[in-house]
C-alpha positions, 0 to 999 in steps of 0.5 A: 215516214221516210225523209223524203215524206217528211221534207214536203210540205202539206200541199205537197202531201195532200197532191200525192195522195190525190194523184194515188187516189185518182190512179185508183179510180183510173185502173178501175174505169173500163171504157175510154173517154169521148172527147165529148165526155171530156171537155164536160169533165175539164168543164166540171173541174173547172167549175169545182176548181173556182168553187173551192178557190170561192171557199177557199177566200171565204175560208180565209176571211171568215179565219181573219175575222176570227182572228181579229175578234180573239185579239179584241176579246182577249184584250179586253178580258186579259186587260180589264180593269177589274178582275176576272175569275172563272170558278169551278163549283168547289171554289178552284180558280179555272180562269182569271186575268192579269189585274185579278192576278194582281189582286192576289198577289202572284202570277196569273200561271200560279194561280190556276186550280188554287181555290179561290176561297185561301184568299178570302181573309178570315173575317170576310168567309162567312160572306163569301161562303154565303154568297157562294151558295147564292150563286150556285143556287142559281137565282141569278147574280148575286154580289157581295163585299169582301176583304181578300187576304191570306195568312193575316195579310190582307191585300184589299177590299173588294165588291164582287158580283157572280153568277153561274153559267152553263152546264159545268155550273162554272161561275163568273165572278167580277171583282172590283178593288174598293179599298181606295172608296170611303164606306 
């Protein structure tokens, strides 16, 4: 690509290849065209012209609301009050928001393929191994309570309810802070 091909923009690069194009098709056409053949051609441009104008504003719309729904959903994931994880079928921490990050005691960015299991404090693995299994054997949600912790420091009691979706056999997993509950 040379410099002048670098400077234009899309709608610049995208109009000279349809004139390209359409020099093309020209050199191929024999016959002249009739006035008449004409204006129905200027008419059916016209018409394609306000169509995709018409596609171009639902285009727009349709990208808007996207738009509005990604801001929505990403602030209610990223900032819920409870913590949420996206597991593989290993344990490996996929996904997770702001407040499950806080509850393992790092950076969202840092926690990203650890295995969820290294903060599972000792006493609490065989519960959550058991209600591992549960889950990915596919009967529906399952829940459990647990003490988070790694290296003999524990950080919190937690309530966590799980369930498996989709063919990646990913689980969700929500997961509250109790530690401030009386048993």
């Amino acid at each position: 690509m040379n410099n002048e091909d670098q400077n234009l923009t899309d709608a610049q690069m995208l109009r000279m290849k349809a004139e390209k194009q359409l020099k093309e098709k020209q050199v191929k056409m024999d016959k002249p065209v009739t006035e008449t053949e004409g204006k129905r051609i200027l008419h059916e441009l016209q018409v394609h012209q306000i169509e995709l104008e018409m596609q171009n504003e639902e285009l727009r719309q349709a990208n808007e609301t996207a738009e509005t729904a990604l801001k929505k959903y990403t602030m209610l994931y990223d900032f819920a009050p409870m913590g949420y994880f996206t597991l593989d079928a290993d344990g490996g921490i996929c996904e997770l928001n702001f407040t499950a990050a806080e509850m393992l005691g790092d950076k969202r960015f840092a926690l990203i393929n650890s295995n969820f299991k290294l903060f599972v404090a000792e006493e609490s693995k065989p519960v959550f191994n058991d209600f591992f299994k549960k889950v990915h054997a596919g009967l529906g949600k399952e829940s459990c309570k647990v003490m988070l912790g790694y290296d003999n420091n524990p950080l919190c009691h937690v309530y966590m309810e799980g369930i498996v979706t989709g063919d990646d056999q990913r689980c969700l997993l929500s997961v509250v802070d109790i530690s401030g509950f009386k048993n």
